[in-house]
KOLZA-614092 format. One record per residue (C-alpha): x, y, z. Coordinates in steps of 0.02 Angstrom, whole numbers, plus 50000, padded with zeros to 5 digits. Layout:
<recs>
XYZ
...
</recs>
This chain:
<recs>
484524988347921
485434984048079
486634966848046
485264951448084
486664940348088
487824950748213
486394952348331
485764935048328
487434929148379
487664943548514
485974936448605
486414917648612
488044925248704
487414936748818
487024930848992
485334940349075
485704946549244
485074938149349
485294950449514
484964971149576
486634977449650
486874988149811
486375006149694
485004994149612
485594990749446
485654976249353
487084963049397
487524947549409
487674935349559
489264927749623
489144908549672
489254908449883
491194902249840
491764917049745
490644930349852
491374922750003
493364923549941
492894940849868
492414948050052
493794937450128
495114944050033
494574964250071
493154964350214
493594975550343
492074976150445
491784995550425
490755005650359
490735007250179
489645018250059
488235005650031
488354992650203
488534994550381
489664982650469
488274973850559
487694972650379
489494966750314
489494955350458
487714945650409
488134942850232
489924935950297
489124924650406
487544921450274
489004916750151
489964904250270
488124894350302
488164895150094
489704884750082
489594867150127
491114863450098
492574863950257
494124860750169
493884875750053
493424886550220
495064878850294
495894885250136
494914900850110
495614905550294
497434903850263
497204912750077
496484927750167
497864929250279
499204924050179
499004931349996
497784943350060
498784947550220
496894950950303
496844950150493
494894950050534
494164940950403
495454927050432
495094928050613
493204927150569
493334912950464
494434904750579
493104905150716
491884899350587
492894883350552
493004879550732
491074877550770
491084864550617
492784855950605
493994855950738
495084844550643
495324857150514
495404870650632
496944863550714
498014861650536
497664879250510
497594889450678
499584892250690
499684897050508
498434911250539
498434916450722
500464922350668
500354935350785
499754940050948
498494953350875
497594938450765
497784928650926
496774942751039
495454944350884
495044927550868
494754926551061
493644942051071
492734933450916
492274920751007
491804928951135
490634936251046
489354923051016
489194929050836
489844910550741
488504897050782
488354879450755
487254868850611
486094867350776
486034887450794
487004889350942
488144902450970
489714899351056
490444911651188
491774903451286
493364891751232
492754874351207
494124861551253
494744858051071
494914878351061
495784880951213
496904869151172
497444877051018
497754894751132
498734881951242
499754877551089
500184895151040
500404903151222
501724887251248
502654886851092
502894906451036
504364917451086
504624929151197
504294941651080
502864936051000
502094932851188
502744952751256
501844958551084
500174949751104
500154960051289
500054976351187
498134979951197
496554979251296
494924972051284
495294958151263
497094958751326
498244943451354
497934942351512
495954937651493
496604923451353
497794915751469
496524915851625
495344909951509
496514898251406
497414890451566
498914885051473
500124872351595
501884880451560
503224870551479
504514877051614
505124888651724
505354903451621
503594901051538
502884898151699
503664917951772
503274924651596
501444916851609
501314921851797
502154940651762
500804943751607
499304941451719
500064950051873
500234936651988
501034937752159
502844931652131
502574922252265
501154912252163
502304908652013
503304894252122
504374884852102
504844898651963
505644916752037
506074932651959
507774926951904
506684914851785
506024928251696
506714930851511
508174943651481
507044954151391
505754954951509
506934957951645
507534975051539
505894978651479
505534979551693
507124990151706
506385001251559
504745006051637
505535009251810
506845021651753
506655037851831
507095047151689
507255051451513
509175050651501
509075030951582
507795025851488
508295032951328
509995022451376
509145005251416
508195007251255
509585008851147
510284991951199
508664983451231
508604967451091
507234958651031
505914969751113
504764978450985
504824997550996
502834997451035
503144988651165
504025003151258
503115016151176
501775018151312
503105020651453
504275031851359
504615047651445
505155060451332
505885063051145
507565056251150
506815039351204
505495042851056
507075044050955
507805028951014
506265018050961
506105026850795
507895016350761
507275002550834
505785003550683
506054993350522
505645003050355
504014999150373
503535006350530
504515021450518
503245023250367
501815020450473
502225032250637
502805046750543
501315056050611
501755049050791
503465051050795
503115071450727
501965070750891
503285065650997
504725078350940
505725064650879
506215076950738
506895090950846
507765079250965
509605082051003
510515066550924
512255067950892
512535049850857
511915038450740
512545022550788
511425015650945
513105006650999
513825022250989
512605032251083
512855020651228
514885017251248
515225036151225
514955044151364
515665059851281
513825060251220
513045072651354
511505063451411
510695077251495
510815087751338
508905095251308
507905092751147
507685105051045
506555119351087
506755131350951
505765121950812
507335115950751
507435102550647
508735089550674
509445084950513
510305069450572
508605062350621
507585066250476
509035060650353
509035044750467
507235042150427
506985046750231
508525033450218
507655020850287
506085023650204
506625024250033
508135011350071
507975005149871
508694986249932
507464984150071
506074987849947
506494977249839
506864963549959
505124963850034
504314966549876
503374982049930
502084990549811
501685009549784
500105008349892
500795006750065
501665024750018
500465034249949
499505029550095
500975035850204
501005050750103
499075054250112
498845050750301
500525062750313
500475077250436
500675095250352
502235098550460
503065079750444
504945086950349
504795088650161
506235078150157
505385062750226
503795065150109
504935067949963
505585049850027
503955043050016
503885047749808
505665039949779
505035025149854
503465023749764
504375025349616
505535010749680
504155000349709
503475000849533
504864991249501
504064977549603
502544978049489
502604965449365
502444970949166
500844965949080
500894954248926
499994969148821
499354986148831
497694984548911
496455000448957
495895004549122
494235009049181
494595021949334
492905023249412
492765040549487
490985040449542
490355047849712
490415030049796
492215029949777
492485043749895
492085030850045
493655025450148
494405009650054
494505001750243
492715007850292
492275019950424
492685013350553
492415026750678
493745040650736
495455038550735
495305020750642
494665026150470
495885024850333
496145044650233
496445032350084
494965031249973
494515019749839
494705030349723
496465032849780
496935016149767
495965013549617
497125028449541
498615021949607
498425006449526
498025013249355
499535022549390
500775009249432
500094996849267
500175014749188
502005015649229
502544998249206
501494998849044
501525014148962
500705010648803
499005006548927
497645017248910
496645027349079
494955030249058
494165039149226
492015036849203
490815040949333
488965045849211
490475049849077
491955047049029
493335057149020
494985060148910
496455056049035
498025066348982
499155057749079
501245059349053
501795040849121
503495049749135
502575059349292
502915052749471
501885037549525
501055046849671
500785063249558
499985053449426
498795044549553
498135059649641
497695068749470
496945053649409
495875055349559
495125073449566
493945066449405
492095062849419
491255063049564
489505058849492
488625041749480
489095025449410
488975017349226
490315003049220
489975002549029
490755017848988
492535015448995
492444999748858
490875010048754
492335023048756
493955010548695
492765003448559
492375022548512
494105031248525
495305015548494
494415005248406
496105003148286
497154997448415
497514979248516
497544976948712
497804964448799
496084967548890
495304977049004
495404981149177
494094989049284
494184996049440
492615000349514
491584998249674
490444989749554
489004995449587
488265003949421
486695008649401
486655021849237
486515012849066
485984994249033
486384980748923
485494971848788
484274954948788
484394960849005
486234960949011
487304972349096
487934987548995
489784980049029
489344962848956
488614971248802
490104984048775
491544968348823
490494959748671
490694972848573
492734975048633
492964956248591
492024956248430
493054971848377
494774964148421
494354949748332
494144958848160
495864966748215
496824951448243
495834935548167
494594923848276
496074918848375
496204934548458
495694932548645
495654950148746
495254947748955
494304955449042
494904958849229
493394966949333
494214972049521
492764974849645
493664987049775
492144983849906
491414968949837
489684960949905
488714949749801
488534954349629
489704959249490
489564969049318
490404956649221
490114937149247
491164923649274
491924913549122
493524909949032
493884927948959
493184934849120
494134938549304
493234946749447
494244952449598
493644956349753
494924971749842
496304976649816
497894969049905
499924968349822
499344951849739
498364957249613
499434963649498
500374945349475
498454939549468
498064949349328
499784948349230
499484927949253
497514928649189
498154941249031
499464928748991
498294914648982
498544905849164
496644903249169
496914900549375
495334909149430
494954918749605
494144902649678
495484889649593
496814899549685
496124897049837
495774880949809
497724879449759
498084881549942
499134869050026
498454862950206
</recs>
């Protein structure tokens, strides 16, 4: 006869769930503060496998009327862009927080409008009409507290910051500052303001052309040059102009190869694909100094690229250097993901030796992952679902080739790495016996882990399977990475089949290691909307996404800093 005792004690613990996911299976419902982080720290506004972005973009906004609370907004805005390093959900929020507190608006609109492209989004947001009022109205122009704070930034950022908000149309810079009307500071601002919207010199007075900033004045001499040779010269001795700023202009590929050394690490690791299109790899380049290149006129300037198919080694070494420059990944603290999705979105004919760059710095990077208290197994979900673009389709030529299943693999491969006494369990409708060598690169290890599954989705499995196969050994916890949205296999007493198998996990741990033992369970919802497998309490984390973060959330949670998703938000600082 089954154990009265165990199973009496198993239904006083186990919560019924009390919501249908997305694939309609049981779940349970996030409070409107923890949905609302959730989609603010990974909504893209795309497509995904079970919403449309008009869809995303009603729950967003259904969420925002949910939380009556506009400090935690405030803060909620400035998490997303600063932990999550989001750009439109920030912006979104932003634009909420405006139509209901433009005091709090104002302590937080520098913090996340860093950047001319936030600046531009949050305008055409606006714009929009989408963000209304407690009274239902929709806003579509700047009001005056608004404009103000585009007044703010148009006055008070750089040169830079100003010549890389006018990278982009619709909206462009121009339409914020004719909109904005910002009264310039001085003469320079005033011929900066009056050269970004095309004004007659004559109508920039008392300022003149000789007002203009240095850069701007070389940028000017950039776009005129009549030739490749020139340009390629003025480019190599431009300063502070970003390299997409002269990108549209350039004329040929020795200017290409120019702005490729005018790229940090991370955008050589970006453009690869662009800078293949552009022949910056066969391009004659004797020197690799830019000071060099300039002064020595021994240099032949007229010198063709190369035509052949020839590669030029000096340029590829050049790159691969930079990419996989060991001190500048540690220094920024870089993760594996941003290379495998270099390496993914990779052309077929980018060198070898640059992708081979790309694994050496992956397997830098893991360095920047931070060890685990314990072993802890990972649920890999493989399912179908997973196949869907971790950014969301977002239509051609803007649609990530990185899956979530490709960052869900990566990730069980970096803890896999850093951890190697962890245990990978891929599921989709089963689940399946990794054999997985964490000796193996980073980025190898990742793509085996995902060519698994493929079916559908039973979030259970993975912890049915550790209480099955290791049933003699302690973890730390769990971690699942999923899309969350199971719908093969239920739990007991109208639980969710993860909440009865992380009973089961907890109950079995604790015959392991005494009544003191206290496993976690981290649940990371790669595409989160409003329901989760597992729910909230003290031995219990859910994520939403997937950003660098969450590995020093989960190493803090499995070493008992109960700081939860919505207490680090709250944690912010206005």
């Amino acid at each position: 006869m089954a154990n009265k005792s165990l199973f009496a004690s198993m239904l006083g613990r186990l919560p019924q769930a009390n919501a249908v996911n997305e694939a309609g299976g049981r779940a349970y419902k996030l409070e409107p503060k923890h949905a609302l982080a959730q989609v603010a720290a990974t909504g893209t506004f795309g497509n995904t496998f079970y919403s449309t972005a008009e869809m995303q973009l009603d729950e967003v906004l259904k969420l925002i009327d949910e939380v009556d609370d506009n400090q935690y907004l405030a803060k909620l805005t400035l998490y997303a862009r600063e932990k999550a390093f989001m750009k439109d959900m920030p912006a979104a929020l932003l634009v909420a927080l405006s139509v209901r507190d433009t005091e709090l608006m104002h302590r937080v609109f520098d913090r996340v409008v860093d950047n001319g492209r936030v600046l531009r989004t949050v305008f055409q947001m606006i714009r929009s009409g989408q963000f209304k009022n407690k009274a239902g109205k929709g806003r579509v122009g700047l009001s005056s507290s608004v404009q103000r704070a585009f007044q703010r930034w148009l006055n008070n950022a750089s040169v830079g910051k100003l010549l890389s908000a006018s990278i982009g149309n619709d909206p462009s810079l121009r339409d914020i500052l004719r909109m904005a009307r910002p009264t310039p500071k001085d003469n320079a601002r005033r011929a900066m303001f009056g050269w970004l919207t095309d004004k007659a010199v004559e109508k920039w007075a008392p300022a003149t052309e000789a007002d203009l900033p240095v850069e701007v004045q070389s940028l000017i001499a950039y776009r005129t040059s009549e030739s490749e040779e020139a340009q390629a010269l003025i480019a190599g001795g431009l300063e502070n102009v970003r390299w997409d700023l002269l990108s549209d202009a350039a004329k040929g590929p020795k200017v290409w190869a120019e702005l490729a050394r005018k790229m940090g690490p991370q955008a050589l690791r970006m453009n690869l694909n662009t800078l293949l299109r552009h022949g910056v790899f066969n391009v004659v380049d004797r020197s690799t100094d830019p000071k060099d290149r300039i002064a020595d006129r021994s240099v032949d300037p007229t010198a063709e690229h190369v035509t052949d198919g020839a590669v030029n080694d000096n340029m590829v070494d050049y790159v691969a250097e930079r990419i996989a420059d060991a001190s500048e990944i540690r220094r920024s603290k870089q993760f594996p993901y941003q290379y495998f999705a270099a390496y993914l979105n990779a052309d077929d004919n980018v060198p070898q030796k640059i992708k081979t760059a790309l694994h050496q710095a992956a397997e830098i990077a893991c360095g920047n992952v931070p060890e685990l208290p314990g072993p802890v197994v990972i649920g890999l979900d493989t399912s179908g679902s997973m196949s869907c673009a971790v950014t969301g389709n977002r239509g051609r030529g803007a649609t990530s080739k990185m899956r979530c299943i490709d960052v869900a693999a990566l990730f069980a491969a970096a803890i896999l790495r850093r951890n190697p006494d962890s245990i990978v369990i891929p599921f989709d409708t089963s689940a399946y016996d990794a054999k997985i060598d964490p000796n193996d690169s980073i980025l190898s290890i990742a793509e085996r882990l995902a060519k698994y599954g493929g079916g559908g989705t039973d979030c259970s499995l993975p912890l049915v399977a550790a209480n099955q196969k290791y049933a003699k050994r302690k973890f730390a916890g769990m971690v699942l990475v999923s899309d969350n949205e199971s719908w093969v296999g239920t739990g007991r007493h109208g639980s969710t089949g993860v909440m009865t198998a992380w009973e089961a996990f907890v109950a079995n741990h604790r015959k392991l290691a005494g009544k003191e033992a206290n496993p976690k369970l981290v649940n990371i919802d790669l595409q989160p909307y409003r329901s989760v497998q597992a729910c909230e309490r003290t031995d219990i984390m859910n994520i939403g996404g997937f950003s660098d973060s969450v590995f020093n959330v989960i190493r803090a949670f499995l070493a008992d800093d109960n700081q939860r998703f919505v207490a680090e938000v709250e944690a912010i600082e206005l």
